[in-house]
N, C-alpha and C positions, 0 to 999 in steps of 0.2 A: 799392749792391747789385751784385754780383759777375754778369756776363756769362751764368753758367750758371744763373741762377737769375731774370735779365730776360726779359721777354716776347717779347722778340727770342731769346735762347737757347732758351727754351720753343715757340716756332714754328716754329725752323731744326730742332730737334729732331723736332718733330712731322714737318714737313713732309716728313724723313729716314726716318722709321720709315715712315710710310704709301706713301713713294716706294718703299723696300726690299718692301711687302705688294704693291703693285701688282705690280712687277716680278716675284714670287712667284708672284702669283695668274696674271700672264702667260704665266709659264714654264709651269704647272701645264698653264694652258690649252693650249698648242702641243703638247706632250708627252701631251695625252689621249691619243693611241690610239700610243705609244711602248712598246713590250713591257717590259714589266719594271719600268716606270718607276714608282716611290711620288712619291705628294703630298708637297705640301710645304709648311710652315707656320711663318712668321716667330713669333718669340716676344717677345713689348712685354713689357719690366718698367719702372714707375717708376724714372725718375733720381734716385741717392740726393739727398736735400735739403739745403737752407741752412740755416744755423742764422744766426738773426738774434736781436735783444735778445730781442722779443716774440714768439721761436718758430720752428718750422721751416717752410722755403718749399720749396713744390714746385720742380721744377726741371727739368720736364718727361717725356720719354718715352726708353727707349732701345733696340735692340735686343738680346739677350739671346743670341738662337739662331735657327737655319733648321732646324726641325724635318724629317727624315724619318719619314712614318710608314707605322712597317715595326714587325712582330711575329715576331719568331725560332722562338717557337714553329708559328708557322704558314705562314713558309717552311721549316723544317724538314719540315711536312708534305706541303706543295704537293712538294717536292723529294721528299720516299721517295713518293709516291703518283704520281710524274712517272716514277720508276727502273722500280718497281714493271708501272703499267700499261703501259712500252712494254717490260719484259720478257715481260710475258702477251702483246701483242701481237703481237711478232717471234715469239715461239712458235708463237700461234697462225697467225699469215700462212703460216707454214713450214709446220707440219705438217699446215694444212688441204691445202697443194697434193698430200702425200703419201697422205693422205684420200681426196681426190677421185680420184686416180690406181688406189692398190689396188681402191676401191670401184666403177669404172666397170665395167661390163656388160660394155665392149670392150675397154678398155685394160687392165684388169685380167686378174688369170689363169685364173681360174675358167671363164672362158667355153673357153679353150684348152687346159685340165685335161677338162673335160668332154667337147669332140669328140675329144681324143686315148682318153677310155675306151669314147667310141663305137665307133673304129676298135678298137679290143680286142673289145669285144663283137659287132662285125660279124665280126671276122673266127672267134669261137668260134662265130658261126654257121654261118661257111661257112668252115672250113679250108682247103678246096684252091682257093678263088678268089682269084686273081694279082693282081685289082682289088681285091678286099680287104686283102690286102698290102699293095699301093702305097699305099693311101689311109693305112692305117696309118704307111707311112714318109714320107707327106706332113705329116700331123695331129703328127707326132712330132715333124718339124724347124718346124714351126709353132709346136710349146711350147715349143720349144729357142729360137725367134725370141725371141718371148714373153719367156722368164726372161731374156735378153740388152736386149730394151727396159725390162724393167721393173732389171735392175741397170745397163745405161748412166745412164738418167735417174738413179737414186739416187747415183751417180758423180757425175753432172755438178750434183747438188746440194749434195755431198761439196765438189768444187769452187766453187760459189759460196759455200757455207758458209766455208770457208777465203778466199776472198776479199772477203768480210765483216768477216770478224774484221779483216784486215788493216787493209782501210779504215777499222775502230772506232777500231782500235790507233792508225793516225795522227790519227784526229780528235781522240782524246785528248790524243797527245801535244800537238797542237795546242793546244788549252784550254788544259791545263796550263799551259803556255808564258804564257799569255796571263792568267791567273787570276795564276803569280807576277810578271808583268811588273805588274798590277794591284795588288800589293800591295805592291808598293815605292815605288808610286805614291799609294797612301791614307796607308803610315809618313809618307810625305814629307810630304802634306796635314795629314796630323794634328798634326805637328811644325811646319809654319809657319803653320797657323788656330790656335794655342795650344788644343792639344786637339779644334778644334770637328770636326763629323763634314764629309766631302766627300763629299755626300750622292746626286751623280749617280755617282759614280765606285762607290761603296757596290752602287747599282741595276746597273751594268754587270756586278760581280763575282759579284752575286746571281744572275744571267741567265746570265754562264757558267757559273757553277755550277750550274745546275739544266741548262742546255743539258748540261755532261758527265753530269749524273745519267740523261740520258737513252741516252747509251752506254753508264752502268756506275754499280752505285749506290757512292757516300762516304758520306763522314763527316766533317764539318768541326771544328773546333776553332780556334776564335778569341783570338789573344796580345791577351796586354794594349795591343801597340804598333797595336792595328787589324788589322794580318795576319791569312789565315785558314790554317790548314794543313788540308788536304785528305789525306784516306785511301783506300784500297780494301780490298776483299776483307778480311782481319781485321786489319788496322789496316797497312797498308802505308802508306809517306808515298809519296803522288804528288805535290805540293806541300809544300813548309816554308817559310814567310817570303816572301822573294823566288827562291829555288832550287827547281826544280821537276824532277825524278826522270821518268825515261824508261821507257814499255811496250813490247816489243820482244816480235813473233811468231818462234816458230822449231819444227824440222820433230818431230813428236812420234814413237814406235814405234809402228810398226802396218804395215796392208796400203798404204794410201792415205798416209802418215804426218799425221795430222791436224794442222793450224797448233795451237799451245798459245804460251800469253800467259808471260812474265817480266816482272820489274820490276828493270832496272838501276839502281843506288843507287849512285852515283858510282863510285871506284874498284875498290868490293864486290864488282861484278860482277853476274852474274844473279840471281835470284832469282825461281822459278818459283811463281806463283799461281795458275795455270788454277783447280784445284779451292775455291779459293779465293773467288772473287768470285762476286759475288749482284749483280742486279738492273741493269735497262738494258739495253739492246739485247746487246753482249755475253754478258750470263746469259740475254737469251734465246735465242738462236744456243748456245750450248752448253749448254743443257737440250733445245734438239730435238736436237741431235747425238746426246747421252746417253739420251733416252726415246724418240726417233721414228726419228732416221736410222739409228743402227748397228743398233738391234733387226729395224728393217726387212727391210736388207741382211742382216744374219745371218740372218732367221727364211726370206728368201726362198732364202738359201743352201741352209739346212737342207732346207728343202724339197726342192729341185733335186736334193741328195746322196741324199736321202734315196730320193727316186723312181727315182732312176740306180743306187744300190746293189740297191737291193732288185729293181729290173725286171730289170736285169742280170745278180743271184740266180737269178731264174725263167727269162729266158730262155736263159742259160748250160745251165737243168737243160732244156732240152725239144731237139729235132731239127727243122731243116731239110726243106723241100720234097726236098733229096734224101738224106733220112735219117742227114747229118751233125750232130755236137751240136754245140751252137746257140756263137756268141760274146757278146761284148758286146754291147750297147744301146745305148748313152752311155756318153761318157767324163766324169770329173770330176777338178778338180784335189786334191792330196793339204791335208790342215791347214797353214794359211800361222801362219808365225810372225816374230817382228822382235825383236832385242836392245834393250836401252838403253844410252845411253851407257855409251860406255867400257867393253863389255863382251868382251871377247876371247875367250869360249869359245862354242860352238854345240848346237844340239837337232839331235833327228831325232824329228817328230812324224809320225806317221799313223794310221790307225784302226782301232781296235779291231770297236768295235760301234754301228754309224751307228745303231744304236734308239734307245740310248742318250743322244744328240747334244742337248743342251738349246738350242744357238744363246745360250751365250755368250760372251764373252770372258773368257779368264783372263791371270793374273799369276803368273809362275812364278819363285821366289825361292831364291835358297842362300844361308844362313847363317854357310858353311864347315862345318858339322857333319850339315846336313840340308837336304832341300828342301820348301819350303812353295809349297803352288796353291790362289791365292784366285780369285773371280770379280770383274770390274773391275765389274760393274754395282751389287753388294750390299755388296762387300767380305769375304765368305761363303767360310768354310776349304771348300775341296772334300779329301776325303778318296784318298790315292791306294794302292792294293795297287803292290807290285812294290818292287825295288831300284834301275830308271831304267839297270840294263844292256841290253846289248844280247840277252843271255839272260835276264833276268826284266825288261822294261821296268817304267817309270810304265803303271796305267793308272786312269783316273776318265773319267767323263763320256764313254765311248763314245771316249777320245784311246787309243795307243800311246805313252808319250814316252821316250823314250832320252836320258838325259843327259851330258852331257862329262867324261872323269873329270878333267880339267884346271883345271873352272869354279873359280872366286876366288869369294870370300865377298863377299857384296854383290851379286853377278851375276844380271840380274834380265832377265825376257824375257815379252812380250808374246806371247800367243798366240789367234789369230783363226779357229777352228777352221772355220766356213763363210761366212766374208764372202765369198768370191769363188767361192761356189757357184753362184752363178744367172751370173755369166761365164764359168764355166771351163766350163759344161756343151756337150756336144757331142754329137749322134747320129753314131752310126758306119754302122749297117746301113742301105745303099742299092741295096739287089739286094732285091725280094717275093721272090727263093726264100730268101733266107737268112734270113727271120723263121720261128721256130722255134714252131710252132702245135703239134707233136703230143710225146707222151711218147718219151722212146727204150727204155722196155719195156712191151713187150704182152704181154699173159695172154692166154691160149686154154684153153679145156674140150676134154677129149675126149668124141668123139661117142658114143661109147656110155658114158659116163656114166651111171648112173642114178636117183642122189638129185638132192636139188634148190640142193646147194650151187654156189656162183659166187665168182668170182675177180678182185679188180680190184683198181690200182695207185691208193692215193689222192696220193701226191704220190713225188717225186724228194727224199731228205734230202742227198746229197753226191755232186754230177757226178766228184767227184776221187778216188770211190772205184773203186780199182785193177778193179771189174768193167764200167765205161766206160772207161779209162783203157787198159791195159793190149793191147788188141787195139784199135785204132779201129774203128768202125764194127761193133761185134760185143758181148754182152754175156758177158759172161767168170768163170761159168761160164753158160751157161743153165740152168733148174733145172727139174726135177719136184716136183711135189708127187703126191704117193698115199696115199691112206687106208684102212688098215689094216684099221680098224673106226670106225665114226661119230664117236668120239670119239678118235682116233688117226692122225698121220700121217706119210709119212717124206720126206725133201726129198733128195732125188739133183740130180747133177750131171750132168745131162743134154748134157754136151759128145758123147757116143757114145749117141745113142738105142738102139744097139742093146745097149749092157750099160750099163744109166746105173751110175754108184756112189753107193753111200748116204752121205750125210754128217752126218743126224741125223734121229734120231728123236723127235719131240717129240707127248705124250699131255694128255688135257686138254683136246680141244675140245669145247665149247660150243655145240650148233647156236643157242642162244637168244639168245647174246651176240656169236659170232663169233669172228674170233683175228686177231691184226695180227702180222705179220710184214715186217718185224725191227727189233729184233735177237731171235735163237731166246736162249732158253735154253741152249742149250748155246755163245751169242757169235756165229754167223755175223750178220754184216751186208754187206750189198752196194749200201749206200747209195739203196736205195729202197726205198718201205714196201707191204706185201701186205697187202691186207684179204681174208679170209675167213671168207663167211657162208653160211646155208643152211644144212642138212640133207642133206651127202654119206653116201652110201651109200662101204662097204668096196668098196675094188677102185679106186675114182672117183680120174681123174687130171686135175691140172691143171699146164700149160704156162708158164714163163717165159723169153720170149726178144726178143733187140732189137727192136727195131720198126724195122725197115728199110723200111716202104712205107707210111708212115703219113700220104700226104696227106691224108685226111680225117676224121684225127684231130686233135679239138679240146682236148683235156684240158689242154693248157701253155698253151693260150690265153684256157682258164678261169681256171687259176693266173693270168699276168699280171693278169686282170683283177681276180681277188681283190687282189694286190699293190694297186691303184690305188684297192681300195676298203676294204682291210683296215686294222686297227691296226698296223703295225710303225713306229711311231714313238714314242714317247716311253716304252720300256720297253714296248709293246704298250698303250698306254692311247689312240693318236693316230692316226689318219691322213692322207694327206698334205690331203685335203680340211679336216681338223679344224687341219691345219697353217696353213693360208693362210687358213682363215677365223678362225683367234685373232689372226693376226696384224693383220685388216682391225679386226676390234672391239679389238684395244688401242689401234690409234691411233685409230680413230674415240674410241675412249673417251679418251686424252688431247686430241687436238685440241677434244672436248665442251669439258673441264676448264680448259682454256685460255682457250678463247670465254670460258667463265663468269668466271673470275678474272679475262680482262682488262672484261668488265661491270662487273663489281661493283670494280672497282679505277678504273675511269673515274668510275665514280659518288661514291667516295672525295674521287678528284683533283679533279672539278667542285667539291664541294663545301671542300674546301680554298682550290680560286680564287676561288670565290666569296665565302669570308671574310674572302681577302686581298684583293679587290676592292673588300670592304667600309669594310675598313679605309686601303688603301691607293691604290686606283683613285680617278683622278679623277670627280669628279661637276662637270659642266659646269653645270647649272644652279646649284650652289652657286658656285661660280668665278665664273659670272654675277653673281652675288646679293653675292658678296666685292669683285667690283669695283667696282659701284654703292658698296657702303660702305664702301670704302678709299677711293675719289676723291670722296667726301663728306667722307670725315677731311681726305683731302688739301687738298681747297677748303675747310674751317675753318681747316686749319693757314695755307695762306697768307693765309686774312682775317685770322690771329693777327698774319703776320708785316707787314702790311699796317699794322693796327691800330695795332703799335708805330713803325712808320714817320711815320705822322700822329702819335704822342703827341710822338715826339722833332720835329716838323715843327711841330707847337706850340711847346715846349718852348724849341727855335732861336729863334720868332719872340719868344717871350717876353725873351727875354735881349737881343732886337735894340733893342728898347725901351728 
């Protein structure tokens, strides 16, 4: 009987296979709480057998394999529901901090929108008080404070945002490195175990790989040689075999120029995938960039421009404690814009109609034959009037844009129309007399009068009309009005009260309805509007002249306040209040959305680990239970080998005989 088929063979053998389980079940046990780490499971097949006259002989036991047990399909899942949930996560961590910030009572701007309309409407109560002035140019650079804390911090989140990415970018690369250093290392294994799996080393590459799924989701794909090649974003190789491909950040167009992700491919060079990749810390850091931080900053922009244009409207059209017309309010900067690479020609953007002003960014493109303006958020054609000269600009979206007649086909530019609204803003007027509370024309009735018409200025349409303009401090012409008969009247130029001259006659009134004036009917306008009502009697005169003394006149300081409460923002459909509080409920509303998705994607993941725990996690009490009965096999195996030691220990003594 042949060695391999004696009871000594059949014992050495045993005793071989249950030493390899023990050793198994050993490993298994120490590596319990080993991240990543699957069970593992010797494999016994019978030893093929003897063939003898009378038949085949056992020939004991062998080992076959060292099972890992792992399920692809279900690291497949633990891995997108790992990219997944800590994309929702990073999102959410982000944009709740921006949440909390707009949404705070104090830090937010709402509370300093408010007292600054206070000091408006204090001060429409009392025109001529110098305290109510000052407080107004206190409350004022207090919101100018305000819009500057609330666009620093979005900056200096701007900033860490970009030094995130950076940090993801090397962690990757890092992995990378390490996942193909790992797979030359399994080829290797595979090639000198003839085939069999290197089953810890397997566990290590599984682990990096789920570790980088959590900076950025892949895609894996497994060679026949063991290898695994790794992808990003829509199938980019970050890994191939043992060659692993490099993520390299570099500086984007814009105001802030945002970090944006390439992938260098050996001597290829770059290869830009920002818009590219999904999932993992990475996609979530540039999904709050793209839904939370720039809307932010631009909507707070718009804002800022928004309240500066139009106050600065109002108070431009009113006069001064000494009967001077009024200046600016705030200063803002003009629409920031940025090329792209390699672009050599330049814009000239500035504004049209800040009403108009959506808060977002666009992409402004030439063809060589034509220009196209999309918006970066939607991808969405904006439609533009004009030729883009300097005598018929671009215009869309409340912009002015002038284009280069130089530009090159290809030529492509980034335009940021109020990201650096809420910094650039500045209050100018620091003197109480130079806030402009009263109208610079008054109407007067004359005293003998005797119907019961009246005369009053309801706003200022154009300070730059040549009848403020042209004489300062004086209204150019002054006018009369006098009525003819009840429904007739004629408007003089009342520069010489002693011969006024007539400069039209206009019929047609209305005591029922009233009559606004201007523009007459026959064209005069003089950039401010006359309402008159009542029931004038024939003869009955009414007065238009500057208003040189008008400290306790409030009528511009009603106007401001209407500005700060009115619709002049979104095509007349917004105001600045409706401005800032869309702004607080879309992130509240994504930061919601965020929360949610990373819930219900945790809940995913659990349930993923859980069933590779199942399958794969050790269970201590069964290891317990496998070593009692591997070292039960073991002590048969050696009574086997024992056994046959006495039979040939006979055998000897039989022969000695």
């Amino acid at each position: 009987m042949s060695s391999g088929s004696s009871l000594l063979g059949i014992g050495i053998s045993a005793l071989q296979a249950y030493q390899r389980s023990l050793n198994t079940t050993g490993h298994n046990i120490a590596n319990a709480n080993t991240p990543g780490y699957s069970r593992q499971r010797v494999n016994l097949v019978s030893a093929p057998p003897q063939f003898t006259g009378y038949g085949y002989m056992g020939s004991g036991v062998r080992t076959s394999s060292v099972q890992r047990f792992y399920d692809a399909f279900i690291g497949s899942q633990v891995q997108h529901y790992t990219s997944a949930t800590t994309e929702f996560s990073t999102l959410h961590q982000y944009a709740a901090q921006i949440d909390n910030l707009l949404a705070d009572p104090d830090a937010g701007l709402n509370a300093a929108m408010q007292r600054f309309n206070s000091a408006v409407q204090d001060l429409a109560n009392d025109p001529a008080s110098m305290a109510a002035r000052q407080v107004l140019i206190g409350e004022a650079q207090g919101l100018v404070d305000q819009f500057h804390n609330l666009g620093s911090w979005l900056d200096d989140m701007d900033a860490q945002v970009n030094a995130e990415l950076q940090s993801s970018v090397t962690h990757i690369n890092r992995l990378s490195v390490s996942i193909a250093d790992l797979n030359e290392k399994i080829v290797l294994a595979y090639g000198a175990g003839a085939g069999q799996p290197p089953n810890d080393l397997l566990d290590q590459r599984d682990m990096l790989i789920r570790e980088l799924s959590q900076e950025v989701g892949v895609t894996t794909l497994e060679q026949e040689d063991g290898a695994i090649n790794v992808m990003v974003g829509t199938g980019q190789a970050l890994v191939v075999g043992s060659t692993s491909n490099t993520l390299e950040t570099y500086r984007g167009p814009g105001v802030h120029g945002p970090q944006m992700i390439a992938l260098r491919i050996g001597v290829n060079g770059n290869v830009p995938i920002t818009g590219q990749l999904s999932g993992g810390k990475v996609a979530g850091i540039l999904q709050f960039r793209e839904r939370v931080l720039e809307p932010a900053a631009n909507e707070l922009g718009r804002t800022a421009i928004g309240l500066a244009r139009f106050f600065n409207e109002q108070h431009e059209k009113g006069v001064d404690i000494d009967a001077h017309l009024g200046r600016s309010f705030f200063s803002f900067s003009e629409p920031q814009w940025d090329s792209y690479p390699g672009v050599t020609s330049s814009l000239s953007v500035s504004w049209d109609d800040v009403g108009q002003l959506t808060g977002a960014n666009y992409k402004l493109q030439f063809d060589g034959s034509a220009w196209a303006m999309t918006r970066t958020d939607t991808g969405e054609n904006v439609a533009m009037t004009g030729s883009g000269t300097a005598a018929d600009p671009f215009v869309a979206d409340g912009l002015s844009i002038v284009v280069d007649p130089a530009a090159a086909s290809g030529d492509t530019f980034l335009v940021q129309p109020t990201r650096q609204g809420a910094m650039s803003l500045q209050a100018l007027i620091d003197e109480p007399g130079r806030v402009t509370a009263a109208f610079p024309v008054l109407t007067t009735e004359s005293a003998v009068n005797t119907g019961s018409g009246q005369i009053s200025v309801p706003e200022i349409t154009d300070i730059d009309n040549p009848a403020f303009q042209s004489a300062p401090g004086s209204l150019s012409p002054p006018l009369m009005i006098r009525f003819t008969s009840p429904t007739t009247y004629e408007i003089y130029d009342n520069s010489n009260p002693a011969s006024p001259a007539l400069l039209e006659t206009v019929s047609g009134y209305d005591p029922a309805v009233g009559a606004d004036l201007f523009p007459t009917p026959g064209g005069l306008d003089y950039g401010y509007q006359i309402r008159l009502t009542g029931d004038p009697a024939a003869g009955d005169e009414f007065n238009i002249a500057y208003n040189s003394n008008g400290v306790g006149d409030n009528r511009n300081a009603l106007a401001l306040g209407q500005v700060l409460s009115g619709n002049i923002m979104g095509n007349g459909t917004e105001s600045l209040s409706d401005l800032y509080n869309s702004l607080v409920s879309d992130v509240a509303t994504t930061t919601r959305q965020a929360d949610l998705a990373q819930r219900s994607h945790e809940q995913l993941l659990q349930r993923s680990l859980d069933a590779r725990d199942a399958l794969s996690g050790v269970n201590l009490d069964e290891e317990a239970a496998n070593l009692v009965r591997f070292q039960q096999a073991y002590q048969a195996a050696a009574q086997v080998i024992s056994t046959a030691n006495e039979m040939f220990e006979t055998l000897l003594g039989a022969v000695r005989r």
